[in-house]
N, C-alpha and C positions, 0 to 999 in steps of 0.2 A: 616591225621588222620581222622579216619570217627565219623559225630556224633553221638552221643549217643541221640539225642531226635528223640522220635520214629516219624513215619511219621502219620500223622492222615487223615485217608481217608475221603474224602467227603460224605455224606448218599446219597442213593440213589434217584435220584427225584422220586419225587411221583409219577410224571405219568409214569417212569417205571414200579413201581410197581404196577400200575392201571392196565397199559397194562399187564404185568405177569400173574397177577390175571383173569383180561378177558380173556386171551389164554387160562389158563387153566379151568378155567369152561368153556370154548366154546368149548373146544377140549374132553372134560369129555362130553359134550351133544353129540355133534357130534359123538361122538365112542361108543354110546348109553351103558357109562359107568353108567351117568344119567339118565335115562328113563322121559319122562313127567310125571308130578304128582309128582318126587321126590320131596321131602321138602331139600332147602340149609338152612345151619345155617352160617352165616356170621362170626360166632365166632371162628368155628371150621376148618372152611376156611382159616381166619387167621393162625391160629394156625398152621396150615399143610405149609403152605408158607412161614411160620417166619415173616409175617409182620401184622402193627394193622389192627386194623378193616376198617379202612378209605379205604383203596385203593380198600379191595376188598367189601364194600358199594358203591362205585364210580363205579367200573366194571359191579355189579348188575344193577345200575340203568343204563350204554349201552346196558347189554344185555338185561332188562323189554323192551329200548326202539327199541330195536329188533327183539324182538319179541322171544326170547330165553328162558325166565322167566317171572313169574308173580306173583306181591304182592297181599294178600288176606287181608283185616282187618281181623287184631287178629288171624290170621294163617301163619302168615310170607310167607317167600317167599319158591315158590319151582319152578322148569322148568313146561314150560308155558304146558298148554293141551287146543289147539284151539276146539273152539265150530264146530262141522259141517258146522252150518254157515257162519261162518267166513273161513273155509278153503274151502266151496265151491263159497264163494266171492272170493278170491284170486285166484283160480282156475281160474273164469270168469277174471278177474283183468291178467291174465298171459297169458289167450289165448291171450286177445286183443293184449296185450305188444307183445309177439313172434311172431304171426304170421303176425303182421306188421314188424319185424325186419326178417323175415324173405325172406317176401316181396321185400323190400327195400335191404338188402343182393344179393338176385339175379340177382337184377337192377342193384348194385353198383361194387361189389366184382372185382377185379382184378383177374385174370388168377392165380398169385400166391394164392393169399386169397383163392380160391374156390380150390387147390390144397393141401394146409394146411387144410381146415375143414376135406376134406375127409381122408385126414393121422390122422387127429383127432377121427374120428370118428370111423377106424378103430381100431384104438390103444384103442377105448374104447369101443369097442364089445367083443375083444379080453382079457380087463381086467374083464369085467362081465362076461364072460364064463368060466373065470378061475376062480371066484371065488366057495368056496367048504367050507362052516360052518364047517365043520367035521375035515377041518388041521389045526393044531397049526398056531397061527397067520392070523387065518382069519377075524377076529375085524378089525384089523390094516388096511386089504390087502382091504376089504371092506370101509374105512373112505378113503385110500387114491385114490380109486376107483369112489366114488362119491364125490370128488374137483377134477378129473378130470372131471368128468359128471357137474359141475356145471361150469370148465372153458371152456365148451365144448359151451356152452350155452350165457355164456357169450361173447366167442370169436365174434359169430355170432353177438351181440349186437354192440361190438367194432366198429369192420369193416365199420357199416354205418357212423360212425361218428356222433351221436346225443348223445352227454353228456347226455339228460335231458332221453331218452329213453334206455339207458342203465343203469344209478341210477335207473330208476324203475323197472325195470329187476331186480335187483340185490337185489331192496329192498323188490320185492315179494317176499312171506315166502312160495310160493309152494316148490321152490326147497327145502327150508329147512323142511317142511312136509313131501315132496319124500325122503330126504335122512334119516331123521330118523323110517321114516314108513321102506324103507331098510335095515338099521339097528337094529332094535330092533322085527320089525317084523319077523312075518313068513318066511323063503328065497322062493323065488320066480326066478328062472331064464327068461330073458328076453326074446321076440321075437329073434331070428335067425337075423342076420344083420340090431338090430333097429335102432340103428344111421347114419348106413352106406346110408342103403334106407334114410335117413330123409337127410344125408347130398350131397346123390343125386341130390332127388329134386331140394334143396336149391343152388347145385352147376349148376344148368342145366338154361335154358334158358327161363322159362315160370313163372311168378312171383307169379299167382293163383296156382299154382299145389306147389308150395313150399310154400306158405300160406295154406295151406289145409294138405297139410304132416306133418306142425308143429303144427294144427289146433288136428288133432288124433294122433299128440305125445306126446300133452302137456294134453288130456280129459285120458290118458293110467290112468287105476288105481285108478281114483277119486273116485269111492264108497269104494272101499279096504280102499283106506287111509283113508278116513270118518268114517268107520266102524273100522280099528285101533283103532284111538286116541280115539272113542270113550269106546272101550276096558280099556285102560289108564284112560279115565273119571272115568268109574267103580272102576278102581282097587284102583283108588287114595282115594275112600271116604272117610270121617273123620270116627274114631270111634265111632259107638253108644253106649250109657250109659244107663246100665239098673239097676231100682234103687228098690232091697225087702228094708223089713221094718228092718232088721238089720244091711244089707249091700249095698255096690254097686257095681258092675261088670261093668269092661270095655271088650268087645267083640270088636275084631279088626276085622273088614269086610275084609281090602285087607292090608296086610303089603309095607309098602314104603320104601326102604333103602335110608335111611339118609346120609348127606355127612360127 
């Protein structure tokens, strides 16, 4: 006889739903469904995920420390928009990183290793030439186009074996500045076999000439993408308030879609 008292599920833990919560604002930035400058409302976030406010408060403050978003006093939070300076320090901060792992890559790399980067590399010439804004599902075909560009990068960092130079790698926010300046920007198709030539270099025998290849693969685009975000600065501005003597008008400078 089966019984009758219903079964009662466990809640979910919370760092489940932390982690939920971060996928999907990180996957909403990344697919530049978010743009920088957007304002997130934590409430409404909830709301859309069925869960409290806590987990995805918890998510925000990984992605702040991220470099994904940023809290303003008294203007809540919205996805971050790096100052020039700061994205031409990481710039500096990514050549040194790369073009030492790059270095160190040609030195180290096994015959398989340097046989993988270059299938890599092709496979990712061959996914940026295909891409095309104008067909349905080009968002998509673009986001999952650049986490291969960024495991491409990373693969390089693996191979040396230096845990501490590959978390820095990883934790420079250029790739994330390159991939969302791709995405939300202007389209731009690449040089003609840019990976392929860089993962040449890298696979051949001369440790300078593959420091120097990732040296003008990683400076590609620096003023574009500066001159982006700084686009995004613009568009984010807060409302100015202009006050007659009966009334008061708000004039929206640049509208932000809310989450």
């Amino acid at each position: 006889m089966r019984s009758s008292i219903p079964i009662r599920r466990a809640p979910a833990p919370e760092f489940s739903l932390t982690a939920r919560a971060y996928e999907h604002i990180r996957d909403a930035i990344l697919g530049a469904q978010l743009l920088p400058g957007t304002p997130i409302s934590t409430r409404r976030l909830a709301e859309q995920l069925g869960v409290s406010t806590l987990p995805v408060s918890k998510a925000l403050l990984r992605l702040e420390s991220e470099g994904f978003v940023e809290s303003r006093p008294k203007a809540g939070t919205r996805v971050k928009i790096p100052t020039p300076a700061e994205i031409r320090g990481t710039y500096i901060l990514r050549e040194a990183l790369e073009t030492q792992a790059a270095r160190l890559f040609t030195e180290t790399a096994t015959a398989s290793q340097r046989k993988t980067l270059l299938r890599k590399a092709a496979a990712l010439d061959h996914a940026f030439d295909r891409l095309d804004p104008a067909e349905p599902g080009s968002t998509e075909r673009h986001e999952r186009t650049e986490r291969e560009h960024v495991d491409f990068h990373i693969f390089v960092a693996t191979v040396i074996q230096c845990p501490q130079l590959k978390e820095a790698i990883e934790r420079s926010r250029v790739l994330l500045f390159n991939w969302l300046f791709m995405t939300s920007g202007r389209f731009h198709r690449l040089p003609p076999l840019w990976h392929a030539e860089l993962a040449a270099q890298l696979a051949g025998t001369n440790p300078h000439a593959a420091a120097e290849a990732m040296r003008r693969h990683v400076r590609y685009r620096m003023d574009e993408v500066i001159e982006r975000f700084q686009g995004f600065s613009a568009e984010a501005l807060s409302t100015r308030i202009t006050r007659g003597p009966q009334k008061r008008t708000v004039e929206k400078i640049a509208a932000s879609r809310a989450v």
